[in-house]
C-alpha positions as CSV (number, residue, x, y, z in Angstrom):
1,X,0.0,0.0,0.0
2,X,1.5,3.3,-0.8
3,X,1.7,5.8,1.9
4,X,1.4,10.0,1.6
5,X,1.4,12.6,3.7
6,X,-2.7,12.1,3.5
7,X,-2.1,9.0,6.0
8,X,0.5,10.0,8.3
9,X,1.7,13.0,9.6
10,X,4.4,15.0,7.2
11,X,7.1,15.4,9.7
12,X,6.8,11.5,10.6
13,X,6.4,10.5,6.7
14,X,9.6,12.2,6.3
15,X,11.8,10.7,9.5
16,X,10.5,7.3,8.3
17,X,11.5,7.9,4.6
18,X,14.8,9.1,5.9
19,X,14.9,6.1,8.7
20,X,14.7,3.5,5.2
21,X,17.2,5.4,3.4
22,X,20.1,4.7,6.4
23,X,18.9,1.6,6.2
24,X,19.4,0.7,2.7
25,X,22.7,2.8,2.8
26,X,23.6,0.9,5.2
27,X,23.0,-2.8,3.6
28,X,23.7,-2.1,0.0
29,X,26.2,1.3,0.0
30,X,25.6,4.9,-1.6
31,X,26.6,3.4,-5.1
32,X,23.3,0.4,-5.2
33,X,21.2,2.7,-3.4
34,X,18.5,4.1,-5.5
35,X,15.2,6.3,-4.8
36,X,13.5,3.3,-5.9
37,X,15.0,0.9,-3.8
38,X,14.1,3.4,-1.0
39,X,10.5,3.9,-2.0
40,X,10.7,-0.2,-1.6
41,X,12.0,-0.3,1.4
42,X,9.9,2.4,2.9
43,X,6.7,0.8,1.2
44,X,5.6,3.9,-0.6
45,X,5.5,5.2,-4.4
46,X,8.7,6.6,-6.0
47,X,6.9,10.3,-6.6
48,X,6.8,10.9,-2.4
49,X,10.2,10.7,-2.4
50,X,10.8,13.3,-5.4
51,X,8.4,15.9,-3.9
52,X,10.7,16.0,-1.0
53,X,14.3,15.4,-2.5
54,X,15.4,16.2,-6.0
55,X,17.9,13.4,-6.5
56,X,19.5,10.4,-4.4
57,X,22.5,12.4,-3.4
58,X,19.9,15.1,-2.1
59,X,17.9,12.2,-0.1
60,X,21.4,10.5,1.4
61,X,22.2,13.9,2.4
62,X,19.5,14.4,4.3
63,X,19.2,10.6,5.6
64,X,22.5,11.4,7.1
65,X,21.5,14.5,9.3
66,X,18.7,12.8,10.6
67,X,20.4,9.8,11.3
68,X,23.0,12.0,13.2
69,X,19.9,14.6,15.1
70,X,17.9,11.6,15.9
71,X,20.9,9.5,18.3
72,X,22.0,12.0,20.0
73,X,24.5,11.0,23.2
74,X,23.5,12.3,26.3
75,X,25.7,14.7,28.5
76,X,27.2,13.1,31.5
77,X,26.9,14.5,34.9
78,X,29.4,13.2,37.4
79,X,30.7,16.1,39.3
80,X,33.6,16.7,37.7
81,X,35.2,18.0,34.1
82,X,37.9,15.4,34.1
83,X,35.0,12.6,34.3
84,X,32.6,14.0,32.1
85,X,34.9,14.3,29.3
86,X,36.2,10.8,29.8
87,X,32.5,9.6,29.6
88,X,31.5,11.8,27.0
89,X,34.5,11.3,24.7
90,X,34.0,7.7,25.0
91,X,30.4,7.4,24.6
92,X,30.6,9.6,21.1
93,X,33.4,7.3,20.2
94,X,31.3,4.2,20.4
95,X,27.9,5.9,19.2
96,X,29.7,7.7,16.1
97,X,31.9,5.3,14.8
98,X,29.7,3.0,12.5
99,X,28.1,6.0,11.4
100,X,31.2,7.9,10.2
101,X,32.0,4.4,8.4
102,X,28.7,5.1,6.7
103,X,29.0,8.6,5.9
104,X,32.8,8.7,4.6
105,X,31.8,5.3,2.7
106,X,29.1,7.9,0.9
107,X,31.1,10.6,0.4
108,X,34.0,8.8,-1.4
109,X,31.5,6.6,-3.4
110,X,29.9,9.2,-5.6
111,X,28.2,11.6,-2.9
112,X,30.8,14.0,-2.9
113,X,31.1,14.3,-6.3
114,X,27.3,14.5,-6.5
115,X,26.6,17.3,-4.4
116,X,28.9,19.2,-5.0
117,X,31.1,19.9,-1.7
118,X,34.5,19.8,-0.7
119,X,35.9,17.1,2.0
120,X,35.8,19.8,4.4
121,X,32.0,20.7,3.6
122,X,31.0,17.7,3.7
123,X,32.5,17.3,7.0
124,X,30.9,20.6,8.7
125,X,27.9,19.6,7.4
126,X,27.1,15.7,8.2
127,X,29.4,15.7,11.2
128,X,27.8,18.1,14.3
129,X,29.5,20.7,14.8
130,X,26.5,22.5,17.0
131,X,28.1,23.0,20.3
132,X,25.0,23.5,22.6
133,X,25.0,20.3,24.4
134,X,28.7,20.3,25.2
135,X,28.0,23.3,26.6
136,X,26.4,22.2,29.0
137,X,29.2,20.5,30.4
138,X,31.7,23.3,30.6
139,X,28.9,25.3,32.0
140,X,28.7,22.8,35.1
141,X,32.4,22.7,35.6
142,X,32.5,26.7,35.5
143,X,29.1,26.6,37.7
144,X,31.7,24.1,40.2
145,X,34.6,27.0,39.8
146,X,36.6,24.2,38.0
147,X,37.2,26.6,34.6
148,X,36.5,30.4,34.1
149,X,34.5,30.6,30.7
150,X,35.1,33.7,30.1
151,X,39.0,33.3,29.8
152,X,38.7,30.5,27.7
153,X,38.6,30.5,23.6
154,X,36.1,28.8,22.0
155,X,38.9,26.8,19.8
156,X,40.2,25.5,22.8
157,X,36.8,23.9,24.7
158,X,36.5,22.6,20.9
159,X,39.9,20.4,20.9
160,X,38.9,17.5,22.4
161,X,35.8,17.2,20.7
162,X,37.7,18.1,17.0
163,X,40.6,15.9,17.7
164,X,37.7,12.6,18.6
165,X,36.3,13.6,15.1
166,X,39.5,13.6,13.3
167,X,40.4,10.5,14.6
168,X,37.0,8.6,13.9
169,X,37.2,10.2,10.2
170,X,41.1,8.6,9.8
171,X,40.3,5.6,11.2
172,X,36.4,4.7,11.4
173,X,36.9,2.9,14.3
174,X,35.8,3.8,18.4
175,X,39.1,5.6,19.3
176,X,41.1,3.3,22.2
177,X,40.8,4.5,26.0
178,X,44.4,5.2,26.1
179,X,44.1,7.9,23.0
180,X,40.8,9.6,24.5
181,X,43.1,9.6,28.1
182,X,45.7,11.3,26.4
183,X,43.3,14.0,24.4
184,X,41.9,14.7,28.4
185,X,45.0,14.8,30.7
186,X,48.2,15.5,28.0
187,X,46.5,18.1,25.4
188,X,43.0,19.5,27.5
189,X,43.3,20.1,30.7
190,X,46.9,21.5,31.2
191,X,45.7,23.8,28.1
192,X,42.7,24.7,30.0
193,X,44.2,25.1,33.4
194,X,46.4,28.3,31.4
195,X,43.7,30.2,31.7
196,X,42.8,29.9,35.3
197,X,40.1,28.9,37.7
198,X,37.3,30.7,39.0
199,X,38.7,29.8,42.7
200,X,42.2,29.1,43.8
201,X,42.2,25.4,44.5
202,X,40.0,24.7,41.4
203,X,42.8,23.7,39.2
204,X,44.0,21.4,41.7
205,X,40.5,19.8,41.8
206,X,40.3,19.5,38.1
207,X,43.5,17.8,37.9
208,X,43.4,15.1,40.6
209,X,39.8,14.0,39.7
């Protein structure tokens, strides 16, 4: 039975259009994938696709920021910066890691070349690079006294987070423990600790936790 937007609500008709098309990116690859093989999949007529995306590299596109919006890995909360960016860092690891595989397979099988966008756009745009939830967690640890926000550049709160993407895009694999240790207490925190704490023991807390 073909499904419209007559049946189900638009925003849900889309998610589960988008849901199939991960799917079948995922089983067959970017280059087998077709909007009829989605429409298939999804159970509904070719022409609902097309009055939504224009092309398959259009629909992948999109597939791809919804699969990304839709998991998103929760903040952790566990008293102290140290902690949460170990947990964090290693939870985004593990959750981003197949997908990456999947995205980067896309790109270099005909998406890029389909759309349009350079490595680097492509990158901006599938990976998130929206920084409200982790700024959450530097809020807390500046709530705590651990960091002063205000000292600190935005480039540097980014690092660990940019250097966990640059190593899932090189190696499409969940980054070791040892590596995501190293990001934390060798290239963050000392880096961090430069710019001062809101009280005068808060370094000291930051460092031993």
């Amino acid at each position: 039975m073909v499904r419209d937007c007559r049946g189900v609500a638009g925003q849900q008709l889309e998610a589960d259009l988008l849901d199939a098309t991960w799917e079948e990116l995922v089983q067959v690859g970017f280059a087998n994938l077709t909007m009829e093989s989605v429409a298939a999949r999804a159970r509904t007529g070719i022409a609902v696709l097309y009055r939504r995306w224009a092309n398959k590299d259009e629909l992948v596109f999109a597939a791809l920021q919804h699969r990304r919006d839709a998991n998103p890995v929760a903040v952790p909360d566990t008293g102290a910066l140290r902690s949460d960016l170990l947990a964090h860092l290693t939870a985004l690891s593990d959750a981003l890691a197949g997908f990456f595989a999947i995205a980067a397979a896309a790109a270099f099988s005909g998406l890029l070349a389909g759309t349009g966008l350079t490595p680097s756009q492509m990158r901006d745009k599938v990976m998130d690079t929206r920084k409200p939830r982790v700024r959450i967690l530097y809020q807390r640890a500046h709530d705590r006294g651990e960091v002063n926000l205000e000292r600190i550049p935005s480039a540097v709160l980014a690092l660990p987070y940019d250097l966990v993407r640059h190593d899932l895009l090189m190696d499409l694999k969940p980054l070791k423990p040892a590596r995501i240790q190293s990001i934390v207490d060798e290239l963050f925190l000392p880096l961090v600790q430069s710019f001062g704490a809101r009280e005068g023991n808060a370094a000291r807390r930051v460092r031993r936790r």
